[in-house]
C-alpha positions in Angstrom: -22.5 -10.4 23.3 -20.5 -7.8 25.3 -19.4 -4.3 23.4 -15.7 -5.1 23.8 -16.0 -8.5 22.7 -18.0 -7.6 19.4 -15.1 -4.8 19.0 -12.1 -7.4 19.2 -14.2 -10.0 17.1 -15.0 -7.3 14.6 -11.2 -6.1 14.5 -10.1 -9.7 13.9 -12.2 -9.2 10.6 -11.0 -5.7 9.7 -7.6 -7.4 10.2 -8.1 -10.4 7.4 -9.2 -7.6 5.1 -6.0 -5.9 5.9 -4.0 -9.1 5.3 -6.1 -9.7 1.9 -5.5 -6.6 0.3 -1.6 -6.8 1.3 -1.1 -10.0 -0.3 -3.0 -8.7 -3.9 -1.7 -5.3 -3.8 2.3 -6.9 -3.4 1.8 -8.9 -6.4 2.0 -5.8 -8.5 6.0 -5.6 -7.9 6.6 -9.1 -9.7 4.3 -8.4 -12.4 6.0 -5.4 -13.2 9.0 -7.3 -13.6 6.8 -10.2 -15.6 5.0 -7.9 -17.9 8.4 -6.0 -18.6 10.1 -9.5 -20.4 6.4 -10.8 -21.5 5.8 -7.5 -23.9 9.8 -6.5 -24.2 8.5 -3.2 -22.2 11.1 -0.2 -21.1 11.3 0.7 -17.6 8.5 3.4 -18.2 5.9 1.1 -20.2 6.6 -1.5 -17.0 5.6 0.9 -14.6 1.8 1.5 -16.2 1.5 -1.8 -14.4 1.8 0.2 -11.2 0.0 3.5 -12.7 -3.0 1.5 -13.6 -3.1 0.0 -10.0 -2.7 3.1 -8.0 -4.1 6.1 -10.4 -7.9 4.3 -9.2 -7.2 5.4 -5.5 -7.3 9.1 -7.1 -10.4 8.7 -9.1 -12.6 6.8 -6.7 -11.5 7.7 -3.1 -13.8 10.3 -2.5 -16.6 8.5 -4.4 -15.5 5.5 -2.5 -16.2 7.2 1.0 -19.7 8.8 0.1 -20.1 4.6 -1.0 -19.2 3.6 2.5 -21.2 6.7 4.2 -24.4 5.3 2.5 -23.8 1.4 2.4 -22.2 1.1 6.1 -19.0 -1.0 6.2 -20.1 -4.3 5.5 -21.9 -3.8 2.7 -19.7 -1.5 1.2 -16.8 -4.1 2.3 -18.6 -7.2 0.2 -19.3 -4.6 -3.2 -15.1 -4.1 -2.8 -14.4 -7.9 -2.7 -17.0 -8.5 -5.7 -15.2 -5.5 -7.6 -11.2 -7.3 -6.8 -13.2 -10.5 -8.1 -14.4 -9.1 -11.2 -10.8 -7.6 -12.1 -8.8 -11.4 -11.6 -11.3 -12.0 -14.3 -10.5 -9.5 -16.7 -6.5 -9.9 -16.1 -7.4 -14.3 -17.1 -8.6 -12.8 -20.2 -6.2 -10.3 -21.0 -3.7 -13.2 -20.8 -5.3 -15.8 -22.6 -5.5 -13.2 -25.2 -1.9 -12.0 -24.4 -3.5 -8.2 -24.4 -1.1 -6.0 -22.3 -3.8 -3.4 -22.0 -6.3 -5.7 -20.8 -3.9 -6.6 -17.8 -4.2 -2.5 -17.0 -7.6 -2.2 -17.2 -8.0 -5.6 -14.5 -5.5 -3.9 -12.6 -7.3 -1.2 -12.2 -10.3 -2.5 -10.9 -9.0 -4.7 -8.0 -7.8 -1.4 -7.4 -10.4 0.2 -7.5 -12.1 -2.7 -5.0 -9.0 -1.9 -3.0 -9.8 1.8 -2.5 -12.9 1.0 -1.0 -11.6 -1.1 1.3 -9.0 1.2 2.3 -11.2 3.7 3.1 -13.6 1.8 4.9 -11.5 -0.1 6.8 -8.9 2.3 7.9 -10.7 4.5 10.3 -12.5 1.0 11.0 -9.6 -0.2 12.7 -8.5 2.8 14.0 -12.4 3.4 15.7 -12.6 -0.4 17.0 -12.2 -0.3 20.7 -10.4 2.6 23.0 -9.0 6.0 21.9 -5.6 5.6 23.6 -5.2 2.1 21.3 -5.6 3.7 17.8 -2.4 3.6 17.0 -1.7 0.5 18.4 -4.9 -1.3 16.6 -3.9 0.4 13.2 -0.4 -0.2 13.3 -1.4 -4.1 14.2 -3.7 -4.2 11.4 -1.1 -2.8 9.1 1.5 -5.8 10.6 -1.0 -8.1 9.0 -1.0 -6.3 6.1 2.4 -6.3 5.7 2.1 -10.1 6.7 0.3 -10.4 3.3 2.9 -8.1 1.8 5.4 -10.6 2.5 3.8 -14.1 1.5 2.5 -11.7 -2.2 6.1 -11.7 -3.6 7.0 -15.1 -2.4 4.0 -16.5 -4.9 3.9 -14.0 -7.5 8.0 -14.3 -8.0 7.4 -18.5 -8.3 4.6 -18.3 -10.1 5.3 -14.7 -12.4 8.9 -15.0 -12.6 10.2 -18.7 -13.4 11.8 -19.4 -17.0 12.4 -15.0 -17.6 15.6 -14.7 -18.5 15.8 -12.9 -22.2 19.4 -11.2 -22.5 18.8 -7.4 -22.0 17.3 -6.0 -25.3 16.3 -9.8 -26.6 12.6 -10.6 -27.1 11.0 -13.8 -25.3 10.9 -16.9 -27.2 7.5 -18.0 -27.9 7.0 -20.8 -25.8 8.2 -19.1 -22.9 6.3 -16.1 -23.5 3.0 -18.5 -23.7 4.0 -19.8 -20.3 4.9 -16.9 -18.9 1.2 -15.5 -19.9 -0.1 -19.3 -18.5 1.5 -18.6 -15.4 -0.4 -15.1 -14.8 -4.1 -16.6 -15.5 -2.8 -19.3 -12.4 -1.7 -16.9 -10.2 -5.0 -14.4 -10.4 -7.0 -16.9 -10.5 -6.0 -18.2 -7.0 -6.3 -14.6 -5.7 -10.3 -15.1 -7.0 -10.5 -17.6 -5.2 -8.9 -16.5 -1.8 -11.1 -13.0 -2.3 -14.1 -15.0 -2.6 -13.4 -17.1 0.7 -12.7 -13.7 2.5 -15.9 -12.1 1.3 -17.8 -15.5 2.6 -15.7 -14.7 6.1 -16.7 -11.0 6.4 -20.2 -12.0 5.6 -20.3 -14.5 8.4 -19.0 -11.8 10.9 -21.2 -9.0 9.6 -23.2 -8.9 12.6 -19.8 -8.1 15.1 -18.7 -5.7 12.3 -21.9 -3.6 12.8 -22.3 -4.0 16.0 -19.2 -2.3 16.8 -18.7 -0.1 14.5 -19.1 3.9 15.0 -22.4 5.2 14.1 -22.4 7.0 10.9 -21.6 10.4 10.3 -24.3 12.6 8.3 -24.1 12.3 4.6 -22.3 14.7 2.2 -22.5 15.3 -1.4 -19.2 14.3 -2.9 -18.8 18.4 -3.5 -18.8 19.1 0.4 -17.1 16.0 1.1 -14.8 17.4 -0.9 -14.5 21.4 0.5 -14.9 19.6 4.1 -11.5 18.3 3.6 -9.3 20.5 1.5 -10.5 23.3 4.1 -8.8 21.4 6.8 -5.0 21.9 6.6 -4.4 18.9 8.5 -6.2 17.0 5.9 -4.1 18.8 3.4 -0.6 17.8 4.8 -1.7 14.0 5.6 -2.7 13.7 2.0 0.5 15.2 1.1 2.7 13.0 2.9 0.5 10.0 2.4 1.2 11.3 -1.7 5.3 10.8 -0.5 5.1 7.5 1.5 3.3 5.2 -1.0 5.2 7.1 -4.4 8.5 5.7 -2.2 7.3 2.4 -1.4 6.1 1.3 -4.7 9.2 3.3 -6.4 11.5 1.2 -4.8 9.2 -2.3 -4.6 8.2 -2.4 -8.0 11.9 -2.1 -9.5 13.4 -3.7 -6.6 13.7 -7.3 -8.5 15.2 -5.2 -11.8 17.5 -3.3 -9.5 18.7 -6.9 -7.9 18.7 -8.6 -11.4 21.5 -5.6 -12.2 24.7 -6.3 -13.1 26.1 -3.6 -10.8 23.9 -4.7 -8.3 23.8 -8.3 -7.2 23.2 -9.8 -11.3 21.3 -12.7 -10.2 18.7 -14.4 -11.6 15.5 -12.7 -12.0 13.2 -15.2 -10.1 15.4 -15.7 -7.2 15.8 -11.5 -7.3 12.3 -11.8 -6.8 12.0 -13.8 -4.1 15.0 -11.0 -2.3 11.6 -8.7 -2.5 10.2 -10.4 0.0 12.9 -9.1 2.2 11.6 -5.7 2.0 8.1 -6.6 3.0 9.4 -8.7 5.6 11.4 -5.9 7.1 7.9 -3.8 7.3 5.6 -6.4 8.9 8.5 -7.2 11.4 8.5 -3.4 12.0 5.0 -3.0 12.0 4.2 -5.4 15.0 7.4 -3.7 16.7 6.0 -0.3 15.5 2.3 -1.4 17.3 3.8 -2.3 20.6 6.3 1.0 20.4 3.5 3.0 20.0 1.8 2.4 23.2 4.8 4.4 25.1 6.3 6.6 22.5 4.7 8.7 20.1 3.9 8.3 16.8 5.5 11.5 15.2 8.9 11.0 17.1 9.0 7.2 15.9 8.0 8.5 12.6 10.9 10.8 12.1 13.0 8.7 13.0 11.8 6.0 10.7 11.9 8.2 7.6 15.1 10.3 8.3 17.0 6.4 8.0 14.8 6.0 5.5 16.7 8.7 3.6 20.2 7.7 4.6 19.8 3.9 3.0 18.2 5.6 -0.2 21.0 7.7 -0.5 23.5 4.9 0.5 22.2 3.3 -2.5 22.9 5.8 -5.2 26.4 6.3 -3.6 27.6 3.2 -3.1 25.0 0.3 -5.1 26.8 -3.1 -5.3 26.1 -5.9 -2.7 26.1 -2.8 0.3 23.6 -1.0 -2.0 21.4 -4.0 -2.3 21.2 -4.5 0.8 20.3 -0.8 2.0 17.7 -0.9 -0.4 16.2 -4.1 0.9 16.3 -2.3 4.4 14.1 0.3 3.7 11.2 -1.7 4.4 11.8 -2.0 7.7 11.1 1.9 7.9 8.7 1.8 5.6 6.9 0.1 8.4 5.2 2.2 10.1 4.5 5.4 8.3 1.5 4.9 6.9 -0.4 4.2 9.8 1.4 6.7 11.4 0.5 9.3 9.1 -3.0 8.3 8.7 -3.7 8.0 12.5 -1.8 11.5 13.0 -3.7 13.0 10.3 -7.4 11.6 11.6 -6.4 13.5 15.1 -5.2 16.3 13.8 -7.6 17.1 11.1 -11.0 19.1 11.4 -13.2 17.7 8.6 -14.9 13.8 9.5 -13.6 10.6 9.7 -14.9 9.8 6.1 -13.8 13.1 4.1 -10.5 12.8 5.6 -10.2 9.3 5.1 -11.4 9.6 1.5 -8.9 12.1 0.8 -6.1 10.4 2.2 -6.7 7.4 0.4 -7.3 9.5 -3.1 -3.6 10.8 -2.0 -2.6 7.0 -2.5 -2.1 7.7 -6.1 1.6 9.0 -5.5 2.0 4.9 -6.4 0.9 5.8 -9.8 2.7 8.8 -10.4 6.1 9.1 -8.4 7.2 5.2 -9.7 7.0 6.6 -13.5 9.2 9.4 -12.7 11.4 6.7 -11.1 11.6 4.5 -14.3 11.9 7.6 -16.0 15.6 7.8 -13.6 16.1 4.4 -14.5 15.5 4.3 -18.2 18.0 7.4 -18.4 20.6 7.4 -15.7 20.5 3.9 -14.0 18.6 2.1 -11.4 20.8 3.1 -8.6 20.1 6.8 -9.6 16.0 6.1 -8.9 16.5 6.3 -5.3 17.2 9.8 -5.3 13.5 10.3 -5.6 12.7 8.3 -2.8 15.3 9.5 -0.5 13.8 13.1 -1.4 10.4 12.1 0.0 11.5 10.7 2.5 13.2 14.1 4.1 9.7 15.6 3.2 8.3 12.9 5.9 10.8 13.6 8.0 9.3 17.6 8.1 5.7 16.2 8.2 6.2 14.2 11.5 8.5 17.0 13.4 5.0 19.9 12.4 2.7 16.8 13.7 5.0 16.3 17.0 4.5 20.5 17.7 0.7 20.4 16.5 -2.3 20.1 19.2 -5.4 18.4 18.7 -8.4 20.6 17.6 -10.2 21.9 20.9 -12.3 19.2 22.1 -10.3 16.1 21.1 -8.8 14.2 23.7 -5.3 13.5 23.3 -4.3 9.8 23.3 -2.2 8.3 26.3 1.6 8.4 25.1 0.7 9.9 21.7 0.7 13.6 23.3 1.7 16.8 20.9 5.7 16.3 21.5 8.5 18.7 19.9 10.8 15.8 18.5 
């Protein structure tokens, strides 16, 4: 088998990873809302849902890419899927025993199956075929990811959601609460299944995978993985703006059925505002495979800016003017959420000085601004309002905003060869 034709078959695989963990990850925004009615949580107590899902990227990232240094993609690829497997387990148990913390602690390890993914499969995509197509192949890969994004709410809000409608500060009456709990053990148990057909696909395709992938960098101790990439500055800054993006996303995601449910926003009912979320991650796929098409002529810090400094405008057009204009701002965030992340990972990998892996691994740890930055933001909602919350993504976003325009004036380090249509550009 040709070179190129192991790279596309093995990118087809990286891509149904990207698509698997997209789907699971998505799910998290309707169990917020779930959990929130099922335990009569605040807005804060909610959003441990989120904390518990995102705080593994900062405790096993760098672990995670010594893992995949060691183990090679595959390998490391099927221990992730086992991982994701084992937590749909624990979350059927915490439900049959109706055990709130037990949903965390599952949470937490898909997550932590998730990380390893991420930072496997990341520079994966990004390595799979020509430099000129990075952006391009992990923007696509993203699309798909986003495509799973999409399809997550649509299931979790009909299968999390339906019979949730306790008057605000009014427990759950039993039997709904027991359904509501029933409902959960359904819906992770079909991600257990759909994980374990995914690890029986990347199996099959193991040999294309290895085949094409990069050969493997030298092996670092986690300590100079570690200096290797907070002594790059470029490193640095990714991970800080990587910190940003995703504390925006899920800010907004995971409250976005509450914010709908409102009564100063739309006031519908909770399911069907749950279904609304799949707008959002709609609006990101559709940008993402316009985003992996643009990127071929234009460059990814200009299209960056751009994206984040609209980003801005709808959050603030949200706080200022909410109602059925404010809903609908919100929901168009998405669409610029679309393609920052690859952006800023791909910008970041070019730009920065330590390897593929220690980068990587510290990008991903940076992740964990979806555990952190969406308390603060229930935090805002608890005291001031949902509508108020999006001044904290709106902030983040004008810090993306500065991250793409120092990325546009940056050059590569000496040696690297600068992608056709991606050159250093002042914006």
């Amino acid at each position: 088998m040709s070179k190129s034709a192991s790279a596309s078959g093995a990118f087809a695989a990286v891509t149904a990873l990207f698509f698997g963990w997209g789907f699971i990850t998505s799910l998290v925004d309707p169990l917020v809302a779930a959990v929130k009615s099922i335990f009569s949580l605040s807005n804060v107590e909610a959003q441990l849902s989120a904390f518990a899902f995102f705080i593994a990227y900062a405790l096993t990232s760098l672990p995670a890419s010594l893992l995949v240094a060691r183990l090679r993609q595959v390998r490391a690829i099927i221990m992730a899927l086992a991982l994701m497997a084992s937590g749909c387990i624990v979350i059927l148990l915490a439900s049959n025993l109706a055990r709130y913390e037990g949903v965390l602690l599952g949470l937490f390890i898909i997550a932590t199956g998730i990380t390893i993914l991420q930072v496997a499969a990341n520079p994966l995509a990004a390595a799979l075929g020509t430099l000129e197509r990075r952006h391009f192949r992990l923007t696509l890969a993203q699309a798909f990811n986003s495509l799973g994004t999409v399809l997550g709410p649509l299931v979790g809000a009909s299968l999390l959601l339906r019979g949730l409608e306790a008057a605000p500060g009014e427990a759950l009456s039993a039997g709904a609460r027991r359904d509501a709990l029933s409902s959960i053990d359904s819906a992770f148990l079909l991600i257990a299944v759909l994980i374990a057909l995914l690890g029986i696909f990347i199996w099959a395709m193991r040999r294309r995978i290895e085949t094409a992938a990069p050969p493997a960098a030298p092996g670092l101790s986690i300590t100079m993985t570690i200096r290797t990439a907070l002594a790059s500055r470029w490193a640095m800054l990714g991970a800080a703006a990587i910190f940003l993006y995703v504390g925006a996303e899920v800010s907004i995601g995971t409250q976005m059925a509450l914010f709908l449910h409102a009564p100063d926003i739309w006031n519908i009912p909770l399911q069907q505002a749950g279904y609304f979320v799949t707008l959002y991650w709609l609006g990101a796929m559709i940008g993402r495979f316009a985003g992996a098409g643009l990127m071929i002529s234009f460059p990814a810090s200009r299209l960056l800016a751009i994206a984040t400094a609209t980003a801005a405008l709808l959050c603030v057009t949200v706080f200022l003017v909410g109602g059925g204009i404010g809903g609908y701002a919100a929901l168009a965030v998405g669409l610029c959420n679309s393609i920052a992340f690859p952006a800023i990972f791909t910008l970041t990998l070019e730009r920065s000085s330590a390897g593929d892996e220690a980068t990587s691994g510290l990008l991903c740890t940076a992740i964990v601004g979806g555990a952190l930055l969406p308390l603060a933001a229930g935090a805002i909602s608890d005291a001031a309002g949902y509508r108020h919350s999006f001044i904290l993504p709106a902030l983040c976003y004008l810090a993306l905003c500065g991250f793409a325009y120092l990325a546009g004036r940056a050059r590569l380090p000496q040696g690297a060869e600068e992608p056709a249509g991606q050159a250093a550009t002042v914006i």
